[in-house]
C-alpha positions as CSV (number, residue, x, y, z in Angstrom):
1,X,143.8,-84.8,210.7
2,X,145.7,-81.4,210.8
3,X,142.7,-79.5,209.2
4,X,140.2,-81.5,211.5
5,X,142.8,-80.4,214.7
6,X,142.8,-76.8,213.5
7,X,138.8,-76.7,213.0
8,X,138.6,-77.5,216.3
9,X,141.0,-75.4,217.8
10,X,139.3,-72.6,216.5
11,X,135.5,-73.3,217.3
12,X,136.7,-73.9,220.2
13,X,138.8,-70.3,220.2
14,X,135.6,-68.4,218.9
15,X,133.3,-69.6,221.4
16,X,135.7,-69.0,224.4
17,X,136.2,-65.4,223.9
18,X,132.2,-65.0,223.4
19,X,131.6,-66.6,226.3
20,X,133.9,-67.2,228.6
21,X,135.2,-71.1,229.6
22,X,134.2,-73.5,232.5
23,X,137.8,-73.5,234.2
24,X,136.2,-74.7,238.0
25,X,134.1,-77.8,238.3
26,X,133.3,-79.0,241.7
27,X,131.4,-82.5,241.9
28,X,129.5,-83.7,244.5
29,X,128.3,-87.0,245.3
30,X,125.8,-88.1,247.6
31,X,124.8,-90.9,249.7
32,X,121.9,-93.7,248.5
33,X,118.7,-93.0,249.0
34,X,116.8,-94.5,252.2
35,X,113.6,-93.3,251.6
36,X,111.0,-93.6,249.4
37,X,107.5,-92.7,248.3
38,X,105.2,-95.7,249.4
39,X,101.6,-93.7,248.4
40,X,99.8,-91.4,250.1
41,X,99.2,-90.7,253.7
42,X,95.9,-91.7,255.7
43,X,94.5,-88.4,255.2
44,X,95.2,-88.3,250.9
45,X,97.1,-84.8,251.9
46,X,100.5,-86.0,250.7
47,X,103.4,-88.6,249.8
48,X,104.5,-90.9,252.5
49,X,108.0,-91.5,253.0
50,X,109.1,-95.0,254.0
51,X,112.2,-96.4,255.1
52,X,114.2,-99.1,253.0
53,X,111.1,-99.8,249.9
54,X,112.9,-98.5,246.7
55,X,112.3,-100.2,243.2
56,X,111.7,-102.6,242.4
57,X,109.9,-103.7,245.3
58,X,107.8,-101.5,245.8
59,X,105.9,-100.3,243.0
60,X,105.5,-96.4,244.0
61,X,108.4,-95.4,243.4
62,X,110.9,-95.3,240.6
63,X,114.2,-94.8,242.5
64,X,116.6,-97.5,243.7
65,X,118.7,-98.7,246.7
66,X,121.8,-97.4,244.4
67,X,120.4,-94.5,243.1
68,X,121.6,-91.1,245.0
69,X,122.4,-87.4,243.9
70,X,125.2,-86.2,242.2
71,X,125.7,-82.3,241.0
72,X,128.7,-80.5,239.2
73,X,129.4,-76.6,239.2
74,X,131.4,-75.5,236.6
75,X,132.5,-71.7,236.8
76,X,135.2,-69.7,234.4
77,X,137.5,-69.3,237.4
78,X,137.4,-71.0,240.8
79,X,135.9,-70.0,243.7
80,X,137.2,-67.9,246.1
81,X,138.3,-68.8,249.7
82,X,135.6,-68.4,252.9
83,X,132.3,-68.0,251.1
84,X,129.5,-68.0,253.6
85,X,126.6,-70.0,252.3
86,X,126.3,-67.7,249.0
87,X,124.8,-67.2,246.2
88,X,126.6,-68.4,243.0
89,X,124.3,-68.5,240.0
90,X,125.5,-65.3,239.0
91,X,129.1,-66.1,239.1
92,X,130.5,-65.9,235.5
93,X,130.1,-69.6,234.0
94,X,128.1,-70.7,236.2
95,X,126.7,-74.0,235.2
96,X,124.8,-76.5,237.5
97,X,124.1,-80.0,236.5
98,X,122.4,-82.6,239.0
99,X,121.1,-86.4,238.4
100,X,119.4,-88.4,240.6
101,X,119.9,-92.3,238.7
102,X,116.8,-91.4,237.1
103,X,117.2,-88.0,235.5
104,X,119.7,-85.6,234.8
105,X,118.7,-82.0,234.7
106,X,120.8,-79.2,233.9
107,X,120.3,-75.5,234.1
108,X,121.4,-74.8,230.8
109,X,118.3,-76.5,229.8
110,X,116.5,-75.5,232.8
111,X,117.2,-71.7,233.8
112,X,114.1,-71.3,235.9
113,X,113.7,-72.7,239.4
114,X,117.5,-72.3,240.2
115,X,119.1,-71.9,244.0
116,X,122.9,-72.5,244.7
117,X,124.0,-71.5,247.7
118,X,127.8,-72.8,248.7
119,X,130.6,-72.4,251.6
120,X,134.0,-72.7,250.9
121,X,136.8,-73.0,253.4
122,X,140.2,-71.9,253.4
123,X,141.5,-73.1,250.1
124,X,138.3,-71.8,248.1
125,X,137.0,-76.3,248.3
126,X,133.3,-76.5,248.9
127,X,132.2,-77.0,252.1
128,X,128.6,-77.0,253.8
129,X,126.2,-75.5,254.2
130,X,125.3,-75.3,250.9
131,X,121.7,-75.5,248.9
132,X,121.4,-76.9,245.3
133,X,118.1,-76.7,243.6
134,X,116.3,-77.6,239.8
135,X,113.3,-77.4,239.8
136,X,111.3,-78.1,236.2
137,X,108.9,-76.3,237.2
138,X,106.0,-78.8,235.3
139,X,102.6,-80.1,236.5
140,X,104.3,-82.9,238.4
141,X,106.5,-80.4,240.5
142,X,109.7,-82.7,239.2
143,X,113.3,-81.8,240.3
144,X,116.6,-82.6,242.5
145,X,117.6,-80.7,245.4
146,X,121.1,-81.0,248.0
147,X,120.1,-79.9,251.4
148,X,123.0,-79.1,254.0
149,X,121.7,-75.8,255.7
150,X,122.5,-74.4,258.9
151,X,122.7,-75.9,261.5
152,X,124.4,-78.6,260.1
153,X,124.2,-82.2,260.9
154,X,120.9,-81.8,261.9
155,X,118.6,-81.7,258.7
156,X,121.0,-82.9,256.1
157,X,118.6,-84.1,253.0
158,X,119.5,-85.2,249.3
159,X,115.7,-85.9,247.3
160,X,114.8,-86.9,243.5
161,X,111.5,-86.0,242.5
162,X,109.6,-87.2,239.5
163,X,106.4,-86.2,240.4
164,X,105.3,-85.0,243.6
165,X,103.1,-85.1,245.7
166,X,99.8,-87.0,246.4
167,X,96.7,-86.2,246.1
168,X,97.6,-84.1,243.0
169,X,100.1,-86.1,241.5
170,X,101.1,-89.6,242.8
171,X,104.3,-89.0,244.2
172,X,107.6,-90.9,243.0
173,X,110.2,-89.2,245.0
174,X,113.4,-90.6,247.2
175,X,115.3,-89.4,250.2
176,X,118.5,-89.3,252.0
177,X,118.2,-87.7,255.3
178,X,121.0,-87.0,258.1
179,X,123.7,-88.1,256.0
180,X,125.6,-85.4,253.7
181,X,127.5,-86.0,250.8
182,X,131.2,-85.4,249.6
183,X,132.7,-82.8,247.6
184,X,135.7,-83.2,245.1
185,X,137.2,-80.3,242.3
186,X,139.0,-81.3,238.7
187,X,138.1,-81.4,235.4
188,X,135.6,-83.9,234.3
189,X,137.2,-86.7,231.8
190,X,136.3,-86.3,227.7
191,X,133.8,-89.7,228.4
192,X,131.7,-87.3,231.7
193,X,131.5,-84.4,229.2
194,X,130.1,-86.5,226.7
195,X,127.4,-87.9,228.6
196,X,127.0,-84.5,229.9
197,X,126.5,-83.0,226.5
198,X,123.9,-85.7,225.4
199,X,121.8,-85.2,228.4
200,X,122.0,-81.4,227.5
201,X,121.4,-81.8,223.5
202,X,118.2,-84.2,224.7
203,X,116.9,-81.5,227.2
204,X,117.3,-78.8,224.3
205,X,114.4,-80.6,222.3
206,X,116.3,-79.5,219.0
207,X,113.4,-80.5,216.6
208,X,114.4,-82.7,213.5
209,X,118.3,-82.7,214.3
210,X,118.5,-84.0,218.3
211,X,118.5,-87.6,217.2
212,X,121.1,-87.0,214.9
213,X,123.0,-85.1,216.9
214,X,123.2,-87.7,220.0
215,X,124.2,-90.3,217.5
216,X,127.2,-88.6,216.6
217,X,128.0,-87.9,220.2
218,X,127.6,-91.5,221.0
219,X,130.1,-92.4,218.4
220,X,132.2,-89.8,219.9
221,X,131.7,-92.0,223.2
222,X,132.3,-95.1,221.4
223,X,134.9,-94.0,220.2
224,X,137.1,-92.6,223.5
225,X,136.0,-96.0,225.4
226,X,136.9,-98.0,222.4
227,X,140.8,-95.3,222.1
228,X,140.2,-96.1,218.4
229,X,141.6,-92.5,217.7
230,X,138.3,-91.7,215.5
231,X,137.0,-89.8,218.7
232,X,138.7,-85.9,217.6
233,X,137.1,-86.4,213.9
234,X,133.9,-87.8,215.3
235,X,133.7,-84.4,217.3
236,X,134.4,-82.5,214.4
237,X,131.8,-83.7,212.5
238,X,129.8,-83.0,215.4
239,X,130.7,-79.2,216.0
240,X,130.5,-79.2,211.8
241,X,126.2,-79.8,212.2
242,X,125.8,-77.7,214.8
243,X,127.5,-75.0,212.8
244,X,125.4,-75.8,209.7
245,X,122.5,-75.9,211.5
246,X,122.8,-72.4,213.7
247,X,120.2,-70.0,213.2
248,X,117.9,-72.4,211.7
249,X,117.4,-76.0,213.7
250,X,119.4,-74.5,216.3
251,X,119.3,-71.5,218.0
252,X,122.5,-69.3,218.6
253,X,122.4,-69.9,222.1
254,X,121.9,-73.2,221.8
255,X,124.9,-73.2,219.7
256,X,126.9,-71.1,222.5
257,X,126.6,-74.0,224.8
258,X,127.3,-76.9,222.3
259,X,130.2,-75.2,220.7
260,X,131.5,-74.3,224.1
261,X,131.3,-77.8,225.9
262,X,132.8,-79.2,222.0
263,X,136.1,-77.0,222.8
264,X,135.9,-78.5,226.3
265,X,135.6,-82.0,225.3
266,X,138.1,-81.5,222.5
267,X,140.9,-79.8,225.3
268,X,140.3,-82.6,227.4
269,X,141.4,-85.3,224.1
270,X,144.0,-83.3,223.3
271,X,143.0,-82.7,220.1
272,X,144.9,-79.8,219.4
273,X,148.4,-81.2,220.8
């Protein structure tokens, strides 16, 4: 267990002072959807938005009455105080991952088609307005978006799209409208990272290694919910592929964001203590 500590301690080491560490994360999570795509309007010019019809109901859309948007910025330092609905994507770190019940879309995976815009107030906590954006990008215009521009209260909007919009592409696309979400700030737990990472390893399309690799992070997720202890080895063996597997499965940037979100899960297990 001492050698398995140490390997990670120093993957984890390497990768930090290459590229710096996510010491900010800021989570935001909005309010259930209340509308949603119902087919196209009487002209067949674009998506109709109706009022309390959400799966699985109504067929035209895939989005629940649960499902809602939630986002996490990470940054290697927090913000500062009194930010004025800027501009953070090129803050060092900057990470932005979003979900919307039915996909999870992250911009390490997604670089393009990227706006963050945030306030903070006087203790550097995010405040509104604000404006979070992924868009894919692909032929069915697929993406999550946090609205809360100026003037606030007035157009407030949280949407999922997986396709949109009529007559192009039937739309399947939800809404909340007037009612903003909450921010929080902390560290996600070990078991949020680890979902985090698979959605990011299943984005990255790594060809003949991604199955593998999301099996051994789901042991690593068995593992913390089952507090069997096996979860710091698990990860090992984990950050172990990757390395064997850089420069020819997996690309060295690819391996900058695996081995970097590996030392985060294995600080947050205290793998090292």
């Amino acid at each position: 267990m001492h050698n398995i500590l140490k390997s990670l301690i120093f993957i984890g080491a390497a990768w930090m002072s290459q590229i710096g560490f996510a010491q900010a994360t800021y989570q935001y999570t909005g309010n259930p959807f209340t509308l949603f795509s119902c087919g196209p309007n009487s002209s067949d010019t674009a998506t109709m938005d109706c009022p309390g019809q959400p799966a699985p109901g109504n067929p035209l859309t895939s989005y629940t009455a649960n499902d809602h948007v939630t986002a996490t910025l990470t940054f290697d330092a927090p913000l500062p105080a009194g930010l004025d609905y800027a501009d953070v994507t090129s803050v060092p770190g900057f990470v932005l991952t979003m979900s919307d019940g039915q996909q999870t879309l992250s911009t390490a995976a997604h670089p393009a088609g990227i706006i963050a815009k945030v306030s903070t107030d006087g203790s550097g906590q995010i405040i509104g307005p604000w404006l979070l954006v992924i868009n894919v990008g692909n032929t069915a215009n697929s993406g999550i978006s946090s609205e809360n521009e100026p003037p606030q209260n007035i157009f407030v909007q949280d949407q999922g799209t997986l396709a949109c919009c009529d007559p192009s592409v039937q739309g399947d696309l939800a809404i909340n409208q007037f009612d903003a979400g909450t921010w929080g700030s902390g560290s996600p737990s070990a078991a949020q990272q680890v979902a985090s990472l698979i959605t990011l390893v299943q984005q990255m399309n790594i060809p003949q290694q991604g199955i593998s690799l999301i099996d051994q992070l789901q042991t690593v997720a068995s593992d913390i919910a089952a507090q069997n202890g096996k979860a710091c080895q698990d990860l090992s063996n984990f950050a172990s592929h990757v390395t064997a597997q850089t420069g020819k499965k997996i690309t060295a940037a690819q391996a900058s964001q695996l081995q970097a979100a590996v030392a985060s899960i294995g600080s947050a297990l205290q793998c090292g203590a």
